[in-house]
C-alpha positions in Angstrom: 75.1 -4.1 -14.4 72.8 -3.3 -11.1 69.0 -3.2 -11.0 68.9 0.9 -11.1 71.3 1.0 -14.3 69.3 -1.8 -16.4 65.9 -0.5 -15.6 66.8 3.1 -15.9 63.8 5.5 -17.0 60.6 7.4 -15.7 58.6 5.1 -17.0 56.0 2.7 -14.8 57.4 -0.1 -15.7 61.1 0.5 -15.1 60.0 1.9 -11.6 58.1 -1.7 -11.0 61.1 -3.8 -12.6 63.6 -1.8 -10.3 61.4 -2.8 -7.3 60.9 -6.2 -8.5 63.1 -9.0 -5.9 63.9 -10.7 -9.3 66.0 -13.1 -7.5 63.2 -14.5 -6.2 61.9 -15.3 -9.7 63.3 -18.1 -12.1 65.5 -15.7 -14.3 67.5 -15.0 -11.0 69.4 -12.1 -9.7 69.9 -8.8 -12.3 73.6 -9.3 -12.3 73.6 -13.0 -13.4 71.3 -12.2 -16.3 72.6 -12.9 -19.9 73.0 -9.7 -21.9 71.0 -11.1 -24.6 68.4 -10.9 -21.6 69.3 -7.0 -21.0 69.3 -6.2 -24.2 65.8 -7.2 -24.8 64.8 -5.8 -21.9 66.3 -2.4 -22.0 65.1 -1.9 -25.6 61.6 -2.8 -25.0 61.3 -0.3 -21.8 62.4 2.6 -23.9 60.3 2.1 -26.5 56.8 3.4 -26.9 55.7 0.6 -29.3 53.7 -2.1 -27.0 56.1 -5.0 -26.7 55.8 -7.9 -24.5 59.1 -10.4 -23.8 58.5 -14.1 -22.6 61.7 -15.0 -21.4 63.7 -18.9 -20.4 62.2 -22.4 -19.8 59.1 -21.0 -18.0 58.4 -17.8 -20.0 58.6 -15.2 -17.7 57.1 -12.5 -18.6 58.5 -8.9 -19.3 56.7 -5.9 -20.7 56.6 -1.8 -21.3 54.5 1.0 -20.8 53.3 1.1 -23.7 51.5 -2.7 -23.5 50.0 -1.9 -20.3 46.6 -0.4 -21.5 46.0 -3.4 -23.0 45.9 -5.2 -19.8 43.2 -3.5 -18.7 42.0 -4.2 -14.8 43.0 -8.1 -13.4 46.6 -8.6 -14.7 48.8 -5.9 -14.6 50.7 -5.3 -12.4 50.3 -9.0 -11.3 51.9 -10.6 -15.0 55.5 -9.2 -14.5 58.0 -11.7 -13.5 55.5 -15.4 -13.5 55.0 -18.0 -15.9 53.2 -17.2 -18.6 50.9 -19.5 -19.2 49.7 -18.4 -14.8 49.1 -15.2 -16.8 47.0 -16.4 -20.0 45.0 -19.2 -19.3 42.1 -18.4 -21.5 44.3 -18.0 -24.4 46.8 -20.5 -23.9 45.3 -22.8 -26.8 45.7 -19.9 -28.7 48.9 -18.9 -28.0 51.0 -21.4 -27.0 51.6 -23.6 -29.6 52.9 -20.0 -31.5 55.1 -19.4 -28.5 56.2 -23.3 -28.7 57.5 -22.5 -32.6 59.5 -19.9 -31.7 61.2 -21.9 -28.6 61.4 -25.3 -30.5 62.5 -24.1 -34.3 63.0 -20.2 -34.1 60.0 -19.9 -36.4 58.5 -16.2 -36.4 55.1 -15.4 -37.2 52.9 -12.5 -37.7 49.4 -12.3 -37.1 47.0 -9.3 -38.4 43.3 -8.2 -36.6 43.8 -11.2 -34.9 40.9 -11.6 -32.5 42.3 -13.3 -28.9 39.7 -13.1 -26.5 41.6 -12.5 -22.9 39.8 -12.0 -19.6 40.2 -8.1 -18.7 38.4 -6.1 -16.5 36.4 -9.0 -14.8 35.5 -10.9 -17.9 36.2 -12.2 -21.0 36.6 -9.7 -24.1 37.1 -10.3 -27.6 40.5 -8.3 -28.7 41.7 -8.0 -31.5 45.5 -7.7 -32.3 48.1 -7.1 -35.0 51.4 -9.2 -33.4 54.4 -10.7 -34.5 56.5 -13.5 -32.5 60.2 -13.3 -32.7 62.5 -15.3 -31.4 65.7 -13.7 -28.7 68.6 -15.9 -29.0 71.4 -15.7 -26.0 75.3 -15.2 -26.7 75.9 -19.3 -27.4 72.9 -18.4 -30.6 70.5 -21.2 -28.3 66.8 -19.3 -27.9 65.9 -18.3 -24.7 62.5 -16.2 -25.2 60.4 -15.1 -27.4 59.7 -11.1 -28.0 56.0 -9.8 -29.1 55.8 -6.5 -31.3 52.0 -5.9 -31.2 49.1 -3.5 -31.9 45.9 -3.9 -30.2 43.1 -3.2 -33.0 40.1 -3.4 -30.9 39.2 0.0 -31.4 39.4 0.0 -34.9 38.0 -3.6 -35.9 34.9 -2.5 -33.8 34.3 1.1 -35.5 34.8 -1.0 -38.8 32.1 -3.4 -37.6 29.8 -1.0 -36.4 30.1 1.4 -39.5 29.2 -1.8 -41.6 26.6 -2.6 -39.5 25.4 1.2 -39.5 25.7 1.4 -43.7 24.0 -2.0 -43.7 21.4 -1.1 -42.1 20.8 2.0 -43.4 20.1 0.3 -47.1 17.7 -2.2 -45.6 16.1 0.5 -43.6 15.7 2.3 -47.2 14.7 -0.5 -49.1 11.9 -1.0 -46.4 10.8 2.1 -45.8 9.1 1.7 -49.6 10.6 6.1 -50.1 9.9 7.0 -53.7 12.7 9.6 -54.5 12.0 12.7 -56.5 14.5 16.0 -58.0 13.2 19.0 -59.4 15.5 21.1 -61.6 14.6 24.6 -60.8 15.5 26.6 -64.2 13.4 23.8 -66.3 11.0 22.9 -64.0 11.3 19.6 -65.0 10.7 16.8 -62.4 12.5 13.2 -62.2 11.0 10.9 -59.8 11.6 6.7 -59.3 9.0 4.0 -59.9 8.0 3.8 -56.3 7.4 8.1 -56.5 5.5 7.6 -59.5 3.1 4.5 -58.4 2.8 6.1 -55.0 1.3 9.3 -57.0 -0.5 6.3 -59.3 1.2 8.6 -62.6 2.5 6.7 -65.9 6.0 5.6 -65.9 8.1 8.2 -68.1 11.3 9.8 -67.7 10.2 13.3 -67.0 7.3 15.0 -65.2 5.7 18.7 -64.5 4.8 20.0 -61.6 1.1 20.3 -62.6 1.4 16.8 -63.4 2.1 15.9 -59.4 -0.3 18.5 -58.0 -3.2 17.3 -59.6 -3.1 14.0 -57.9 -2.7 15.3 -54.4 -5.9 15.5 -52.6 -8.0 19.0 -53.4 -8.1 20.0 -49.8 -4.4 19.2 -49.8 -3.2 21.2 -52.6 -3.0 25.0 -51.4 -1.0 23.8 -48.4 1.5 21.9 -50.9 2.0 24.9 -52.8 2.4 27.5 -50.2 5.5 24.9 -49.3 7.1 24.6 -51.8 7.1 27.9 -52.5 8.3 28.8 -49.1 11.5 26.4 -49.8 12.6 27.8 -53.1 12.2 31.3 -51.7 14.2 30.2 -49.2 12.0 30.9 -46.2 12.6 27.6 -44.3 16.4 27.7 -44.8 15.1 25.2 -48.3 13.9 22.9 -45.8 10.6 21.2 -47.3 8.2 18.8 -45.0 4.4 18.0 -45.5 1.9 15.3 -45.5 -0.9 15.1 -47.4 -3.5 12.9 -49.0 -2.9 11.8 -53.0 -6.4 10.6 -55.0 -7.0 7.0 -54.8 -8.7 4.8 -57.2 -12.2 4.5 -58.2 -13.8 3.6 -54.6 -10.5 3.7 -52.9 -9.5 5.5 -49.8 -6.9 8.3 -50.4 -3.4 7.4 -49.2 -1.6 9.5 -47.1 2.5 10.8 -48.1 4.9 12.0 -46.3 6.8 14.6 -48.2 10.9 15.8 -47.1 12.8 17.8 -49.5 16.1 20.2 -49.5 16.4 23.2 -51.7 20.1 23.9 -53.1 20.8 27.0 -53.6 24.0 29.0 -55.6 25.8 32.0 -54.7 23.5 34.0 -55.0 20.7 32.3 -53.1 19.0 31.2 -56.0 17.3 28.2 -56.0 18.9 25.6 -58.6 18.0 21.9 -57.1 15.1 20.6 -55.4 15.8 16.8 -54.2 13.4 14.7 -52.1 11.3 11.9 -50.8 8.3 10.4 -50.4 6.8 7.9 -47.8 3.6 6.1 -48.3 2.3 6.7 -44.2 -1.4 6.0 -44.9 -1.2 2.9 -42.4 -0.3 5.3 -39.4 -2.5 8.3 -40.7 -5.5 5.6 -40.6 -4.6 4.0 -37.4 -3.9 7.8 -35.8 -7.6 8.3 -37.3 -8.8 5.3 -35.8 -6.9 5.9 -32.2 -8.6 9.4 -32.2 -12.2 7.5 -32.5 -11.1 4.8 -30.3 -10.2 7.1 -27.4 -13.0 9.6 -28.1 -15.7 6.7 -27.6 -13.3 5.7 -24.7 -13.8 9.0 -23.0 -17.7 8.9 -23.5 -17.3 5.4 -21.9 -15.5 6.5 -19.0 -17.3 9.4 -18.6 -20.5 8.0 -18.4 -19.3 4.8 -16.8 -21.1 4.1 -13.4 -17.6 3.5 -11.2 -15.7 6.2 -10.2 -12.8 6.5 -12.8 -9.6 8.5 -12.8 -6.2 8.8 -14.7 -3.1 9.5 -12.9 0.3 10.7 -14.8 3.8 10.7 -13.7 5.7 9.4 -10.6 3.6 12.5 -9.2 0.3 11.1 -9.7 -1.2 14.2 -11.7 -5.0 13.9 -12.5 -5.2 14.2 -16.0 -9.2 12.7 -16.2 -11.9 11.7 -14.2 -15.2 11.4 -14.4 -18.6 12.5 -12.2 -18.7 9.4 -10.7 -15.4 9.3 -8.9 -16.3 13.0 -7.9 -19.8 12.3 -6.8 -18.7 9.3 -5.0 -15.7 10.6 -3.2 -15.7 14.4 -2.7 -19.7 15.0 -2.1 -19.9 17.7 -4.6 -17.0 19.0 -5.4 -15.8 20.0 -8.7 -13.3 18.2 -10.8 -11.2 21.6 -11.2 -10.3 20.6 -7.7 -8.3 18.0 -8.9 -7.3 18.1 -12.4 -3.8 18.7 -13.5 -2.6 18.7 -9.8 -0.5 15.6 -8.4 -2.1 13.6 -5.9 -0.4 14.5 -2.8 -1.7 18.2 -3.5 -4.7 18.1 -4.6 -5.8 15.6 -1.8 -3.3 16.3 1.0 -6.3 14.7 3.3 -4.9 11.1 1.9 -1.5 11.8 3.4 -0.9 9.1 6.5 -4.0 7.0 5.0 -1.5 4.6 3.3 -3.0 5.4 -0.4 0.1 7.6 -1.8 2.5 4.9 -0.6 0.2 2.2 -2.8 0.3 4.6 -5.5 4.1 4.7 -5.5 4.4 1.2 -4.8 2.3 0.5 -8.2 3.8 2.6 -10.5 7.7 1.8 -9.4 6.8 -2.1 -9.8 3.6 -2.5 -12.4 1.8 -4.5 -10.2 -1.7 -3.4 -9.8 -3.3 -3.6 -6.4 -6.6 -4.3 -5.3 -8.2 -2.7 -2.2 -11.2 -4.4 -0.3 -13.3 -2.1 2.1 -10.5 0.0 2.9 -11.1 2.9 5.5 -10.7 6.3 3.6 -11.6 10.2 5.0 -12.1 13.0 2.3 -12.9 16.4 2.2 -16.4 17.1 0.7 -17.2 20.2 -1.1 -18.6 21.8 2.3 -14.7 21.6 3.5 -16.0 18.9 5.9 -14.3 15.4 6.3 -16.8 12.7 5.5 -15.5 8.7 6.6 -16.3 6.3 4.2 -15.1 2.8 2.7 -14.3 1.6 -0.7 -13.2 -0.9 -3.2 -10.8 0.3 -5.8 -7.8 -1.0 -8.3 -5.0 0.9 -8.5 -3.9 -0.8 -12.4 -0.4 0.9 -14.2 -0.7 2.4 -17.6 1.9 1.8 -19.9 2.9 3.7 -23.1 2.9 2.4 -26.1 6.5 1.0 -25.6 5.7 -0.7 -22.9 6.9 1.8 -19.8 4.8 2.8 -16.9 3.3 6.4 -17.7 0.4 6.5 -15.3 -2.1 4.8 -12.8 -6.0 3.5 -13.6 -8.0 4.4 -10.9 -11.7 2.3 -10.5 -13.1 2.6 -7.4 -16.8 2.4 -5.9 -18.1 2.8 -2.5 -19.1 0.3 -0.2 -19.9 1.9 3.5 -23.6 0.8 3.1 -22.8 -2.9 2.4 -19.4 -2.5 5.7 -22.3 -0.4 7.9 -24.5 -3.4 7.0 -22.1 -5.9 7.7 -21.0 -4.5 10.8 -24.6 -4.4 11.9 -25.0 -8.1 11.5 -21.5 -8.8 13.2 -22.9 -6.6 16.0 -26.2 -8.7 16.1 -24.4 -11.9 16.2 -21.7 -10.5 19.1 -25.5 -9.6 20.6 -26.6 -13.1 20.3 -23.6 -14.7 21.6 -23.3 -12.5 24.3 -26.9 -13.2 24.9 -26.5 -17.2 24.9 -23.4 -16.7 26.9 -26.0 -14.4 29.6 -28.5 -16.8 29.6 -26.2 -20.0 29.9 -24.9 -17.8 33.5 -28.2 -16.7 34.5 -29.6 -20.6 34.6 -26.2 -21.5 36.7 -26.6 -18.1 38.8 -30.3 -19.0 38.9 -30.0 -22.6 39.9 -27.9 -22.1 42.4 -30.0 -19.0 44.1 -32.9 -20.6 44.0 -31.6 -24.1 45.5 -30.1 -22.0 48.7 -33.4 -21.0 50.4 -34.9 -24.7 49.2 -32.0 -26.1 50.6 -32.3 -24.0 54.0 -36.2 -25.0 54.0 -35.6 -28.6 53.6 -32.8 -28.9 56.3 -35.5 -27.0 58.6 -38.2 -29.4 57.9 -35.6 -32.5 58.0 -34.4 -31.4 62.0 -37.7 -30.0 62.8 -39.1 -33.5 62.2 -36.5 -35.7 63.9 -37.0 -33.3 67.0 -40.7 -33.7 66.7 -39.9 -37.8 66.7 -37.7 -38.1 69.8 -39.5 -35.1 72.1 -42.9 -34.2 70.5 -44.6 -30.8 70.7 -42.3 -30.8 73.9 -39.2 -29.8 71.8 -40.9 -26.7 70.5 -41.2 -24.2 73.0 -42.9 -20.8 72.0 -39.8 -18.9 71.5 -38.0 -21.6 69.2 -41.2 -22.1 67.3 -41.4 -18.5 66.8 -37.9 -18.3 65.7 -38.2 -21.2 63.1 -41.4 -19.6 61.8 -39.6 -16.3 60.8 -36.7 -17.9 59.5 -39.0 -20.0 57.0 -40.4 -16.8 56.2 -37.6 -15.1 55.0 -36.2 -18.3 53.0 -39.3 -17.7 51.4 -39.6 -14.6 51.0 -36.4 -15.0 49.6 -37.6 -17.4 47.2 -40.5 -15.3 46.8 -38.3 -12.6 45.7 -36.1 -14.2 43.5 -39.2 -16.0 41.4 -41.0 -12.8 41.0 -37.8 -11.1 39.8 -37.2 -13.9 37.2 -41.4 -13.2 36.4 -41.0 -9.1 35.9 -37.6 -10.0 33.8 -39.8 -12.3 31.3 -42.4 -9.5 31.7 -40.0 -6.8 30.6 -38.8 -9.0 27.5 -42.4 -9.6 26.4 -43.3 -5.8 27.1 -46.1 -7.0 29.6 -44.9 -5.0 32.5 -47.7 -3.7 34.6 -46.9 -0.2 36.1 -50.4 1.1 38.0 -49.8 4.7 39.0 -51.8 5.9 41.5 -51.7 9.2 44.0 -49.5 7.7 46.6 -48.0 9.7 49.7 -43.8 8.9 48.5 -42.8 10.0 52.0 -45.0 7.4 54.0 -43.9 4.6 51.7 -40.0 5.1 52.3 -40.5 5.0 56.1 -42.9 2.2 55.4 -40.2 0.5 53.8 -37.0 1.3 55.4 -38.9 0.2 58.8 -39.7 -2.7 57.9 -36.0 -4.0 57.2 -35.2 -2.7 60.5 -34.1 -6.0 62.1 -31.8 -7.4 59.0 -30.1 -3.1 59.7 -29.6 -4.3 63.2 -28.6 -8.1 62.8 -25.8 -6.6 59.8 -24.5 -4.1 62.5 -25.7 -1.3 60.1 -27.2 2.4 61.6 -29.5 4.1 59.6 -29.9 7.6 59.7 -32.7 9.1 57.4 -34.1 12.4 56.0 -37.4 11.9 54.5 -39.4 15.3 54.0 -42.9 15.4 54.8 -46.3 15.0 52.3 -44.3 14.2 49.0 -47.3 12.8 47.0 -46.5 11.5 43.6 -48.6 9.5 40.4 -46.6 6.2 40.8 -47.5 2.0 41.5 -46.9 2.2 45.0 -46.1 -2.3 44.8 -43.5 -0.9 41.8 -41.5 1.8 43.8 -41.5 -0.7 47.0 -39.7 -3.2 45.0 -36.8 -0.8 43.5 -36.5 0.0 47.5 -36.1 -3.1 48.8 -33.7 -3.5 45.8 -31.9 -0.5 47.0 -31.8 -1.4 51.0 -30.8 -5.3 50.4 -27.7 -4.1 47.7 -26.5 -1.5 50.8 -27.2 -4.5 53.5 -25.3 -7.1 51.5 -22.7 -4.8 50.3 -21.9 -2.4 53.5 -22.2 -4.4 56.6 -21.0 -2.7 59.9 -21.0 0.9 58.3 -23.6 3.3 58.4 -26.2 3.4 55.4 -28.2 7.0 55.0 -31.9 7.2 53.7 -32.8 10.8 51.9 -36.0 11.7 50.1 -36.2 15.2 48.9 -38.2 17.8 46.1 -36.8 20.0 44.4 -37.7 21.7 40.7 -40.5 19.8 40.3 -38.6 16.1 40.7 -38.8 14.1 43.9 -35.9 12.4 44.4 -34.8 9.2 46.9 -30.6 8.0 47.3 -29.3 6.1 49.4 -25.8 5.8 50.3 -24.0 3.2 51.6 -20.2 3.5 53.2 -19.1 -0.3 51.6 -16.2 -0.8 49.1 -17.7 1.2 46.4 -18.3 0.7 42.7 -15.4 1.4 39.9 -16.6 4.3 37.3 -16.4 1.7 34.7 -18.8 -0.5 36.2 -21.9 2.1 36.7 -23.4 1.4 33.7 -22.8 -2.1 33.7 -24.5 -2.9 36.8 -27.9 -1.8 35.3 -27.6 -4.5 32.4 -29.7 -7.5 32.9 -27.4 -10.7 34.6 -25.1 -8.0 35.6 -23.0 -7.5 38.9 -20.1 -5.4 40.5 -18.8 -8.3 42.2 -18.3 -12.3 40.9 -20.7 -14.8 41.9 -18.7 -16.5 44.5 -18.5 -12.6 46.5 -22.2 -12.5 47.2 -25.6 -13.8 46.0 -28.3 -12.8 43.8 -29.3 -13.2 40.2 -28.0 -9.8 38.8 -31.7 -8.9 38.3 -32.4 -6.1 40.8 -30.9 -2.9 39.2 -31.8 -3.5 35.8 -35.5 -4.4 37.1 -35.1 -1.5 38.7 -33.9 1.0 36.2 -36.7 -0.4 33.9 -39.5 0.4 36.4 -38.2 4.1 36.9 -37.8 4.4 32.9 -42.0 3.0 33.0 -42.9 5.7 35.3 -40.9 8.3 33.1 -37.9 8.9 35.8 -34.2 8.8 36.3 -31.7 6.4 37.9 -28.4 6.7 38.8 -25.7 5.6 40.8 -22.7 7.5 42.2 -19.4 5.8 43.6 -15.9 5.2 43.9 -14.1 2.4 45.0 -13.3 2.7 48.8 -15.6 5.8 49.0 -19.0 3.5 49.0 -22.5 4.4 46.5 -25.4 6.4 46.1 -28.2 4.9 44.6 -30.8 7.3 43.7 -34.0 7.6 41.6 -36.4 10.4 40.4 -39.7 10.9 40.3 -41.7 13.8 38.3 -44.1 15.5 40.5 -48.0 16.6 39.3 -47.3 14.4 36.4 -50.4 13.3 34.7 -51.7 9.9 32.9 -50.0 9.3 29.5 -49.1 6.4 27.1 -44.9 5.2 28.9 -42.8 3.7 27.0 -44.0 0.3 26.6 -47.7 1.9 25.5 -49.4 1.2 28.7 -50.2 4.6 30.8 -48.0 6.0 33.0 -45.6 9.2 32.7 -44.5 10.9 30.6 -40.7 10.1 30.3 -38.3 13.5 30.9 -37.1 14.1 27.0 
């Protein structure tokens, strides 16, 4: 007999056993099996009873449709054809030493409910099973397998357990609830009640009870409601359905107790009532604690509301306001009314917050229950004038939790802080101030030494040759011409010097407010020729060609000794910064302002460096590109400002600068700036 005769059938498993390369199993090809062997193994494929055949030395292992289920997922179709015991390890212990009876001594057994834990669908289950082992003999009567008849009983044993669970249960449930139990017969109006009925209604024990009897424990402003119910159940109104709590008299100084009435009406064919069966539940703990919540959260509310940090309550995964107080409104929206935000989810009701970072926290706290605490976070909201005001707060963000312990909402606290991070940037800003200031000072006394120690240095080499000349050749070695020569060159090291010192006085000056501006009636026009003539030779010995426009008579109120030095500021920046090109001189009046520039054709200034320059130690170029202190514009800019005028400078790199002031004309004597008279600034 071949493989497709043997394991004939639709079935799964004769399909898998006629695929099966049995003769690379122990049991060997299909034709060499005993017929014992096929027997077994025809009758158990057609047969829808689970059966399960362990078969020869190393019990390999047959079985039918029917038995497959109880594989579940891990086994099947893995089991057919090895070893058992590759197949069962878990319940080996269990089993084999069943299986070895049968092999050994031919001894059957039968098992009922049998629980045999196996590992099925990725771990271990308990299953139960109702099985007998039988042995399979071959043709000489020796036994060569053993052959399982079973029933899995899982399903059963479990509803079994359950339902005992369920019933036991129920009766301690009962038992604790501390129900009394009650049944009115309808025709009599005679009521029966239990012990617990009776003491919960505090009424003498006796076998039978009126209505009246009942009703004239329960609470006087209980009573009408009680009767309108019942009545509505025996008509029939409420399908005989009967609920309602109520209070029932206490003792002498005692609190009345609260009951929880359920009852059914039966009724006959008719729709008369006949039976009326219920219970009663003593609920005065909840009543009292529902009592005492509703005083608890109404002193809560008058807390919160009159709480001095802004408070709100969020609900939902959507963050709907469902309280706040004036505080949180006052704070936050500048006005606006809490209508604005009540009963609408976050994200709507303050779309402003959307890219701020809040609705993500929000989210973040409610998904995991861990609160967050903001420090002087950056917020913008809309006031109640629709206008965005910036401001900066502390708040906690704390879930709320129901009373079973699941996240229903978000506490919001929050108060504003801008005043205290305004006040704290202020002193941040005055300490950057001070450092920057140290940092000044420390390069102005480097700047300064080394300024000052160039014209000292220039004198004192002067003085050292001039001497040593003066020791080999006498008067002799100082011809007119060279004498003259090293007189002005002394005088320009110190004028230099001269310069430098009195720039380093009028700085101190300025700091102290001591600045001394004396205006007078000066002729504007005679002092810029004045001026620019008298730096005639450094134009010529730095190759530079002046070209001027000065209008004629321009007399002005100003300190004639002031305005020369914001000149000579303005001639030595063009001299030292534009050699070789041409620099041009132009005093003007127009609309009642005199105004002096002069423009230079040197490397020019970058934009970002106008205002710069005019800042006290401040240059366009690094100390090692040319010399100075950094003091002449911003000396400068603070002498205009005394006389109540303008400075300015226009430029761009490679296009050279215009340095230009202005002057009010026919201004008269009046307190400046600093409190000392002079002009009145331009507002």
């Amino acid at each position: 007999m071949n493989a497709e005769e043997l394991f004939s059938g639709t079935g799964e498993m004769a399909a898998r056993m006629r695929a099966m390369d049995w003769a690379s199993t122990p049991v060997g090809p299909v034709e060499r099996w005993p017929g014992s062997l096929r027997t077994t193994v025809q009758t158990l494929l057609h047969s829808r009873h689970p059966m399960f055949l362990w078969w020869g030395p190393q019990l390999i292992q047959f079985y039918n449709d029917a038995y497959v289920p109880s594989f579940g997922k891990g086994k099947h179709p893995a089991a057919l054809g090895r070893p058992g015991r590759e197949t069962w390890p878990e319940i080996w212990p269990i089993i084999g030493p069943q299986i070895e009876d049968v092999m050994r001594e031919g001894k059957a057994s039968w098992n009922e409910d049998q629980l045999v834990p196996i590992f099925r669908n990725g771990r271990i289950e308990d299953v139960y099973w109702t099985y007998g082992y039988s042995p399979v003999f071959d043709e000489s009567g020796k036994i060569q397998g053993t052959l399982v008849v079973c029933t899995e009983t899982t399903g059963r044993i479990l509803s079994e357990q359950a339902l005992r669970r369920s019933q036991d249960r129920l009766r301690r449930v009962v038992e604790a609830s501390g129900a009394g139990t009650w049944e009115l017969e309808v025709a009599t109006r005679v009521l029966t009640a239990d012990a617990r009925m009776t003491e919960l209604f505090g009424l003498p024990e006796q076998a039978e009870y009126g209505i009246p009897q009942f009703l004239e424990r329960i609470h006087p402003d209980d009573v009408d409601a009680v009767r309108v119910s019942i009545a509505a159940a025996l008509a029939g109104e409420t399908k005989g359905h009967y609920l309602r709590e109520h209070r029932v008299r206490g003792g002498s100084g005692e609190r009345p107790r609260w009951v929880e009435a359920r009852g059914q009406v039966s009724f006959d064919a008719e729709g008369r009532a006949t039976r009326f069966i219920g219970t009663a539940l003593d609920i005065s703990e909840r009543k009292w604690a529902e009592e005492e919540g509703q005083l608890a959260r109404q002193e809560l509310q008058s807390f919160l509301l009159q709480a001095p940090l802004g408070i709100a309550i969020l609900s939902g995964p959507r963050h709907v306001y469902t309280f706040v107080n004036a505080p949180y409104m006052s704070m936050l929206f500048g006005g606006r009314p809490a209508t604005d935000l009540l009963h609408l989810p976050v994200r709507e009701a303050l779309p402003e917050l959307e890219g701020q970072g809040f609705h993500e926290i929000l989210d973040g706290v409610y998904q995991t229950g861990k609160s967050f605490h903001g420090t002087k976070l950056r917020a913008s909201m809309v006031q109640s004038d629709g206008a965005e005001r910036e401001l900066f707060i502390n708040f906690t963000y704390q879930a709320k939790r129901d009373p079973a312990g699941r996240i229903d909402g978000i506490l919001v606290v929050i108060y504003e802080v801008t005043d205290q991070v305004n006040e704290q940037k202020e002193i941040e800003q005055l300490a950057e101030n001070l450092r920057a200031a140290i940092v000044s000072r420390d390069t102005f006394l480097g700047v300064a030494s080394h300024e000052l120690n160039t014209p000292l240095t220039t004198l004192k080499l002067q003085a050292q040759m001039s001497k040593r000349l003066f020791a080999n050749q006498g008067l002799a070695a100082f011809p007119p011409a060279r004498f003259e020569k090293l007189l002005d060159t002394t005088l320009i090291q110190v004028d230099r010097l001269g310069r430098l010192v009195n720039d380093m006085l009028d700085v101190s000056r300025i700091s102290t407010g001591k600045l001394t501006v004396i205006p007078e009636e000066t002729n504007l026009s005679d002092l810029v020729r004045e001026v620019l003539g008298r730096f005639t030779p450094q134009f010529e010995a730095a190759g530079i060609q002046l070209e001027q426009q000065v209008a004629d008579g321009l007399v002005v109120r100003l300190d004639a000794a002031r305005i020369e030095q914001v000149l000579t500021n303005f001639i030595t920046n063009a001299i030292k910064y534009a050699p070789g090109k041409p620099v041009h001189a132009k005093l003007e009046s127009r609309e009642g302002w005199v105004k002096f520039s002069l423009r230079d054709e040197g490397r020019g200034i970058p934009p970002e460096h106008h205002e710069r320059i005019f800042v006290r130690f401040e240059r366009a170029t690094s100390a090692s590109e040319s010399s100075g202190l950094g003091l002449g514009l911003y000396i400068s800019k603070q002498l205009i400002l005394e006389h109540g005028g303008r400075i300015s400078v226009e430029s761009e790199p490679g296009q050279g600068a215009t340095f230009s002031f202005e002057l009010r004309q026919g201004a008269k004597d009046s307190p400046g700036p600093s409190g000392r008279g002079g002009p009145t600034p331009r507002s």
